[in-house]
DSSP file (Angstrom, degrees, kcal/mol; ACC not computed):
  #  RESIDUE AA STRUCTURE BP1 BP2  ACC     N-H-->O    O-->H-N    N-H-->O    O-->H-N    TCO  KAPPA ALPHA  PHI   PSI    X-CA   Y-CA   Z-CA
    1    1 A X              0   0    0      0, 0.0    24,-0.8     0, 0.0     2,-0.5   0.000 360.0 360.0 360.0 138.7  114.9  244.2  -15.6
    2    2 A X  E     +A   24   0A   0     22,-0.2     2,-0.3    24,-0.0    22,-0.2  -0.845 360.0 179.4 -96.4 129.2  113.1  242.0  -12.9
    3    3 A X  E     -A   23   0A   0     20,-0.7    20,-5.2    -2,-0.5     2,-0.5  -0.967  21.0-137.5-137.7 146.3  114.3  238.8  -12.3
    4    4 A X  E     -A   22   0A   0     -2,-0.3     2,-0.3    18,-0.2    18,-0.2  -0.859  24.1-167.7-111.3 150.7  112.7  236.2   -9.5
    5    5 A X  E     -A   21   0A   0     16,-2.0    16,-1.5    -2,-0.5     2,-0.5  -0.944  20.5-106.0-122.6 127.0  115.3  234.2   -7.4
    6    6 A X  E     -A   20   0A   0     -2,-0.3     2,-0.5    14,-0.2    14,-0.2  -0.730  28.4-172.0-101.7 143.0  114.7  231.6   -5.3
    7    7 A X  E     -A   19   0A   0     12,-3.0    12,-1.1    -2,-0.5     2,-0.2  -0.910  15.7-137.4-103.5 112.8  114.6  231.3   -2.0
    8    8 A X  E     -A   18   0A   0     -2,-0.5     2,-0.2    10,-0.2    10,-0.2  -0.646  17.6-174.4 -83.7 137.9  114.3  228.4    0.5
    9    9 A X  E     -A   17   0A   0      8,-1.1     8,-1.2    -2,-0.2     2,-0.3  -0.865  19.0-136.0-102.2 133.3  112.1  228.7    3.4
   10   10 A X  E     +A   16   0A   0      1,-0.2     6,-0.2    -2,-0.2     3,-0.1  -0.631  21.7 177.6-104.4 151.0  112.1  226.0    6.0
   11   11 A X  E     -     0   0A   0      4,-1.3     2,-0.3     1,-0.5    -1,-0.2   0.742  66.7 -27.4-103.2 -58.5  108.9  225.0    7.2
   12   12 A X  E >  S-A   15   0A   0      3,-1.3     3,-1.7     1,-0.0    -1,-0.5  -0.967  78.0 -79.8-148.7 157.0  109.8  222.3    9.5
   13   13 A X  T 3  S+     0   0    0     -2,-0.3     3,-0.1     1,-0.2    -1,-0.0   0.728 123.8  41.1 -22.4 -49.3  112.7  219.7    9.8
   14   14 A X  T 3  S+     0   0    0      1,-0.1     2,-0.5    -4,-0.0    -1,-0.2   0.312 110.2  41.9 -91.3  -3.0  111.1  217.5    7.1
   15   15 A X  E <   -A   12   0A   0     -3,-1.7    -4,-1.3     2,-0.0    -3,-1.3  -0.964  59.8-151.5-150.0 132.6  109.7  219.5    4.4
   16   16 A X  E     -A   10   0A   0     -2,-0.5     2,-0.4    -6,-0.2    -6,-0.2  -0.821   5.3-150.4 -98.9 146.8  110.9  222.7    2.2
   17   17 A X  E     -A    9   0A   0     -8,-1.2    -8,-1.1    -2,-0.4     2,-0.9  -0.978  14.3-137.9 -95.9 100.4  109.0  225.5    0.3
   18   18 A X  E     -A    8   0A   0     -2,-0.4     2,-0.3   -10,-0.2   -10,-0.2  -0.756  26.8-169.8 -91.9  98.0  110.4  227.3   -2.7
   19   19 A X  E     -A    7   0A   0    -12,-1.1   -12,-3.0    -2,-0.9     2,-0.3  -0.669  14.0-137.5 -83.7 123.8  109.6  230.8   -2.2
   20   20 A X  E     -A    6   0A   0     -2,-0.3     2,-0.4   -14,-0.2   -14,-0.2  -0.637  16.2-169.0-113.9 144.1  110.1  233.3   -5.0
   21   21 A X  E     -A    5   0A   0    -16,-1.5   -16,-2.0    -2,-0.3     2,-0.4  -0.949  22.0-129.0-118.0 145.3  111.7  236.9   -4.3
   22   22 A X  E     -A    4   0A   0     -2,-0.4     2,-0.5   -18,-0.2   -18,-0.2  -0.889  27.9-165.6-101.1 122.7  111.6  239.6   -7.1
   23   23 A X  E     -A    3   0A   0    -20,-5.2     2,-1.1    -2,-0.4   -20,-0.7  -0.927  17.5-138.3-138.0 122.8  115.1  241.2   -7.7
   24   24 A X  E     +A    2   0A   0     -2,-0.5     2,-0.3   -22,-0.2   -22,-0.2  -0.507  29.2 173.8 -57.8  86.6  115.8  244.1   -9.4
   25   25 A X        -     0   0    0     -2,-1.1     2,-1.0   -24,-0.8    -2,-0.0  -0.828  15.0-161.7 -99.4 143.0  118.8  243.6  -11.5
   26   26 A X    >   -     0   0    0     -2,-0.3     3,-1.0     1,-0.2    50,-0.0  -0.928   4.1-167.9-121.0 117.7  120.1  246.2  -14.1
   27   27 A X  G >  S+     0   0    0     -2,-1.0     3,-0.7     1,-0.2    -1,-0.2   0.428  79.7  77.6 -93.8   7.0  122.4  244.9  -16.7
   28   28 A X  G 3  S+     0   0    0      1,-0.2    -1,-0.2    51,-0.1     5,-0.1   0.525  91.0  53.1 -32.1 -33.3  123.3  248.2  -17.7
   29   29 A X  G <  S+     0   0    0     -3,-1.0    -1,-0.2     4,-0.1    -2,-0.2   0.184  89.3 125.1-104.7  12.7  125.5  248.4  -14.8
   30   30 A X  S <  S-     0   0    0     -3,-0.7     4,-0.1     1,-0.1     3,-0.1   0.056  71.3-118.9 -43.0 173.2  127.3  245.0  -15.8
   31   31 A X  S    S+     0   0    0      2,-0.1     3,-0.4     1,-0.1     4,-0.4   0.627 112.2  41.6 -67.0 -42.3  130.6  244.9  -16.1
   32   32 A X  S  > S+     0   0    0      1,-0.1     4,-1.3     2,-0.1    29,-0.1   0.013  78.5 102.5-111.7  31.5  130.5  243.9  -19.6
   33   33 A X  H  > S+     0   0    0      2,-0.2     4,-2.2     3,-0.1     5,-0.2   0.775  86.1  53.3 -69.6 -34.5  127.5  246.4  -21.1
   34   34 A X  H  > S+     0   0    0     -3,-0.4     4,-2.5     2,-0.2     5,-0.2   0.982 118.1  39.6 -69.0 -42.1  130.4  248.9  -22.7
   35   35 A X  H  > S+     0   0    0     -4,-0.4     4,-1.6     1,-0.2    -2,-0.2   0.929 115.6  46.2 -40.9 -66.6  131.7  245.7  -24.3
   36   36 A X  H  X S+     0   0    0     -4,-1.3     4,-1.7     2,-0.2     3,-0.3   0.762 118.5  42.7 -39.0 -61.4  128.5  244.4  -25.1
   37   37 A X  H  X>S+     0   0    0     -4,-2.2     4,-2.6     1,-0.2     5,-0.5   0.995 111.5  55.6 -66.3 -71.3  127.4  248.1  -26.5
   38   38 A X  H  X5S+     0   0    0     -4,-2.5     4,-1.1     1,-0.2    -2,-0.2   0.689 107.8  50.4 -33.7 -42.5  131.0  248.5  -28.4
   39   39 A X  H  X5S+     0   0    0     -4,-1.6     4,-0.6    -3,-0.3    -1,-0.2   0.979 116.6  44.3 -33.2 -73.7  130.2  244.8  -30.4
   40   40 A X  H >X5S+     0   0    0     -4,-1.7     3,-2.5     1,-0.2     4,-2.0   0.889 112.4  47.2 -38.6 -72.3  126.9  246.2  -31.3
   41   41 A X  H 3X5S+     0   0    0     -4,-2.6     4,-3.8     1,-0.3    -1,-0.2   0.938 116.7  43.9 -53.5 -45.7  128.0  249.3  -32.3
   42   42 A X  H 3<<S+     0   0    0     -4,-1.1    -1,-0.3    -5,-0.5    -2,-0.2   0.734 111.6  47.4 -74.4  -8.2  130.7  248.0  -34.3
   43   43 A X  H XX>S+     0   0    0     -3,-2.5     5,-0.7    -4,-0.6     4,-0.7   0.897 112.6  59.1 -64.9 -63.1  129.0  245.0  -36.2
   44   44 A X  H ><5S+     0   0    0     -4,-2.0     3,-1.0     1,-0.3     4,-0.2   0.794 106.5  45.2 -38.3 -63.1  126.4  248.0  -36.6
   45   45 A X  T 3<5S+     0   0    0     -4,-3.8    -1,-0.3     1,-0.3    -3,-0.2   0.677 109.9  51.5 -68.8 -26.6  129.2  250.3  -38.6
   46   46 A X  T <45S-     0   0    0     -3,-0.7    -1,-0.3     3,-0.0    -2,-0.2   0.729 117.8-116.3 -74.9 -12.4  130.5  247.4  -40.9
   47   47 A X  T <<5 +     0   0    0     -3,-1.0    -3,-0.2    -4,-0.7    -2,-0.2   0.756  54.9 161.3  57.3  58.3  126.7  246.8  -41.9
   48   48 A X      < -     0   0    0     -5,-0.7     2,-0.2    -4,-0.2    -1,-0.1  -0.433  50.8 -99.2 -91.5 151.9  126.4  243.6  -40.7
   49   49 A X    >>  -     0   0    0      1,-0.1     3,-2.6     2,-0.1     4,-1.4  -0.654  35.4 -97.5 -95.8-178.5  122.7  243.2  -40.4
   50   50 A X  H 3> S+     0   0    0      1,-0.3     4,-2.6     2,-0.3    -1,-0.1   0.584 118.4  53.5 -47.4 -32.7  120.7  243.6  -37.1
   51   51 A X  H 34 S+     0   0    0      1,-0.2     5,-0.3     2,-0.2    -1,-0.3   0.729 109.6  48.1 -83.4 -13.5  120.4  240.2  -36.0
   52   52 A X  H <> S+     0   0    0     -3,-2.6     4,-1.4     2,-0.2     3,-0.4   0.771 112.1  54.2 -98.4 -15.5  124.3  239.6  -36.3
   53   53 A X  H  X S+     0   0    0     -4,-1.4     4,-1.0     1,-0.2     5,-0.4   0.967 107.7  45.3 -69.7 -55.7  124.7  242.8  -34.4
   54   54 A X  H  < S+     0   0    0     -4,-2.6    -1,-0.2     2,-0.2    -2,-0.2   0.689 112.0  53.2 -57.2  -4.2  122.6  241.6  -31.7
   55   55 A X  H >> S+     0   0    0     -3,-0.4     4,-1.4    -4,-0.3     3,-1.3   0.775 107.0  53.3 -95.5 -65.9  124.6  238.1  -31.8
   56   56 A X  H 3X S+     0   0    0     -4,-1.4     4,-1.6    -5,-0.3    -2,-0.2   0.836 109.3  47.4 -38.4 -73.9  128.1  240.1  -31.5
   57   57 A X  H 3X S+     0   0    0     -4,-1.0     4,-1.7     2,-0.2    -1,-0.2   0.786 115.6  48.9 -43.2 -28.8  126.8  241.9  -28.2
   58   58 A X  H <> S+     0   0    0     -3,-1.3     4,-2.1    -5,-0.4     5,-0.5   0.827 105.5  58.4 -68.1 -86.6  125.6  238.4  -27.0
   59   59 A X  H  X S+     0   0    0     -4,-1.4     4,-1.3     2,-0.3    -2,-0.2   0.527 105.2  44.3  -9.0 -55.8  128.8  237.1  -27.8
   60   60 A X  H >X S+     0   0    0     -4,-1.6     3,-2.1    -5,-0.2     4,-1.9   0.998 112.7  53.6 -62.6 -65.2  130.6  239.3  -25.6
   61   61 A X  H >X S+     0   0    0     -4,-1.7     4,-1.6     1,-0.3     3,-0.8   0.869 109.4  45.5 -39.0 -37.5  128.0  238.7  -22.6
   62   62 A X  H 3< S+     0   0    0     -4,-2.1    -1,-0.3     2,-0.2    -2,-0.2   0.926 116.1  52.8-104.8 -31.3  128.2  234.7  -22.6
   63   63 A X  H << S+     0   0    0     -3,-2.1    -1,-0.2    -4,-1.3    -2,-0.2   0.701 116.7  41.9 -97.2   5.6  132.3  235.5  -22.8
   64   64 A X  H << S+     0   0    0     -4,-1.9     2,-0.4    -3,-0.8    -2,-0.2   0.781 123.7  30.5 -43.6 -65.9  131.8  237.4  -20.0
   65   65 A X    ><  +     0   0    0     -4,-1.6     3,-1.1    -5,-0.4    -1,-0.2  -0.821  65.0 168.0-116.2  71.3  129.6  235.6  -18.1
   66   66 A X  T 3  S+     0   0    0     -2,-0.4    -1,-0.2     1,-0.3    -2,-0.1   0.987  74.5  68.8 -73.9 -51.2  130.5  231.7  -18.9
   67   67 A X  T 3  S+     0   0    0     -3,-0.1    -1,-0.3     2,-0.0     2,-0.3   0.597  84.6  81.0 -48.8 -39.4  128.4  230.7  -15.9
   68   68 A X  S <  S-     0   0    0     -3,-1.1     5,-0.2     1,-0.2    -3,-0.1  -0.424  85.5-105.6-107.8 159.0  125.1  231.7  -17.2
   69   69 A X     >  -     0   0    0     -2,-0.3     4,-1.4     1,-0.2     5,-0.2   0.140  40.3-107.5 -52.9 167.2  122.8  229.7  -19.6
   70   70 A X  H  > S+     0   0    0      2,-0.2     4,-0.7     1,-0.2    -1,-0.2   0.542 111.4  56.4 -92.3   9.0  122.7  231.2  -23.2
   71   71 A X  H  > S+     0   0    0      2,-0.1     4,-1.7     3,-0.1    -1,-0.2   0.754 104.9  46.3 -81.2 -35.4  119.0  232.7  -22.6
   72   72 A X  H  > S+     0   0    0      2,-0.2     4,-1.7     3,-0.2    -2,-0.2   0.685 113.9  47.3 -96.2  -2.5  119.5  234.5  -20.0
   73   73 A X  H >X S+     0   0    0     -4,-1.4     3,-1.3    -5,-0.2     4,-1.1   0.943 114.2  55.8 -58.0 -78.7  123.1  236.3  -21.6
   74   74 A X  H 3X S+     0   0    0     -4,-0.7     4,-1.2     1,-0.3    -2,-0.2   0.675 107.1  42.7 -42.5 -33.9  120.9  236.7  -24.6
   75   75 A X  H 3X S+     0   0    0     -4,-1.7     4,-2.5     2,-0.2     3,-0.3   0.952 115.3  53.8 -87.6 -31.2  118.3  238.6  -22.7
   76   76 A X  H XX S+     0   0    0     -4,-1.7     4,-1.1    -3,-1.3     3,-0.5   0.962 111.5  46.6  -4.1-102.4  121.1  240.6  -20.9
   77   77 A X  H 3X S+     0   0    0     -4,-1.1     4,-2.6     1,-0.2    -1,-0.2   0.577 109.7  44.5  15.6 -78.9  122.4  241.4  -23.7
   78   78 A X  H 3X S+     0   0    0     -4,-1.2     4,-2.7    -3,-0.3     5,-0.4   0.837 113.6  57.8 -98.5 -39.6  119.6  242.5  -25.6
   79   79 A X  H <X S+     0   0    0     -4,-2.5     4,-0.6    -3,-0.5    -1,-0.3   0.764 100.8  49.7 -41.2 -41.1  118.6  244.4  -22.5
   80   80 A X  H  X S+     0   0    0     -4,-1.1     4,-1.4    -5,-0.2    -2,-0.2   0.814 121.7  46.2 -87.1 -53.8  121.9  246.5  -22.1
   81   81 A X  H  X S+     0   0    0     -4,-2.6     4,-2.2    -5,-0.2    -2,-0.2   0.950 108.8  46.3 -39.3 -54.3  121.1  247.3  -26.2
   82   82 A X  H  X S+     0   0    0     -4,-2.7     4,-3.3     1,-0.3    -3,-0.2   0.916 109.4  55.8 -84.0 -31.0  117.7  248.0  -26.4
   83   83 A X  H  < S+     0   0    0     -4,-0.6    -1,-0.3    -5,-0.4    -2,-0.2   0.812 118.7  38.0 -62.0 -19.2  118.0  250.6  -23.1
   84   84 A X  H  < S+     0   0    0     -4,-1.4    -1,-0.2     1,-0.1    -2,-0.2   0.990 131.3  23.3 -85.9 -41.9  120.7  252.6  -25.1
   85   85 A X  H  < S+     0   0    0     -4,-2.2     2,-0.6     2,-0.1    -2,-0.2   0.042  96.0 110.0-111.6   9.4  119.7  252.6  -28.6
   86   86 A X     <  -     0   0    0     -4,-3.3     2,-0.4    -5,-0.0    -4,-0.0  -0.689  47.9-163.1 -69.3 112.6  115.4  252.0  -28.0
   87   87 A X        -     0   0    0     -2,-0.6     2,-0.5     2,-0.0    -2,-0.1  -0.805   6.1-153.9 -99.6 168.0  113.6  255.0  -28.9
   88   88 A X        +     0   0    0     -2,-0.4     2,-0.4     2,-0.0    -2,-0.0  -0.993  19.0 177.8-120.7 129.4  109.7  255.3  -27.5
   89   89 A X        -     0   0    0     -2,-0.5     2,-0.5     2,-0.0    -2,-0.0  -0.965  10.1-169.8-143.0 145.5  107.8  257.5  -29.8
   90   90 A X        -     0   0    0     -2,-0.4     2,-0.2     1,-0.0    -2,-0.0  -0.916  15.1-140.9-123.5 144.4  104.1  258.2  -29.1
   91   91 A X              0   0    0     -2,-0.5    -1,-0.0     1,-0.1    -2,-0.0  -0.429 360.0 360.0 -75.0 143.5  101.8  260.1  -31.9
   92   92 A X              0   0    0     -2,-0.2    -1,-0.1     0, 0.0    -2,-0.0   0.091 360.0 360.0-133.6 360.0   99.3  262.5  -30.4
């Protein structure tokens, strides 16, 4: 996942720039993606349907991660999901 960061650049003593960097983070490698996955999976196995499984795997990220807004846990999240359990399947 790509995420832009911002940077400040100084120009001169009196004025600032907000300069955008692109940084590759993978929330796969979180700390809290087995959690995250383990929610899923286990909402998944009671039969809960799919949108409260994808709210349990949130759940853990944002009580992970209190610091960050609840969109960007939620795209975490749903990010550490869709890379385990996404298939791609192309027709010829």
């Amino acid at each position: 996942m790509i995420r832009r960061l911002p940077m400040l650049v100084m120009e001169n003593h009196d004025e600032r720039q907000m300069v955008w960097r692109v940084s590759k983070i993978d929330p796969t490698t979180n700390v809290a993606a087995s959690a995250v996955l383990g929610a899923f999976e286990a909402a998944r196995r009671s039969g809960r349907p799919s949108v409260e499984c994808y709210r349990a795997g949130v759940a853990v990220w944002r009580r992970e991660h209190p610091d960050q807004s609840a969109e960007y846990a939620a795209k975490q999240a749903v990010a550490v999901i869709l890379a385990a359990h996404a298939k791609i399947r192309i027709d010829e």
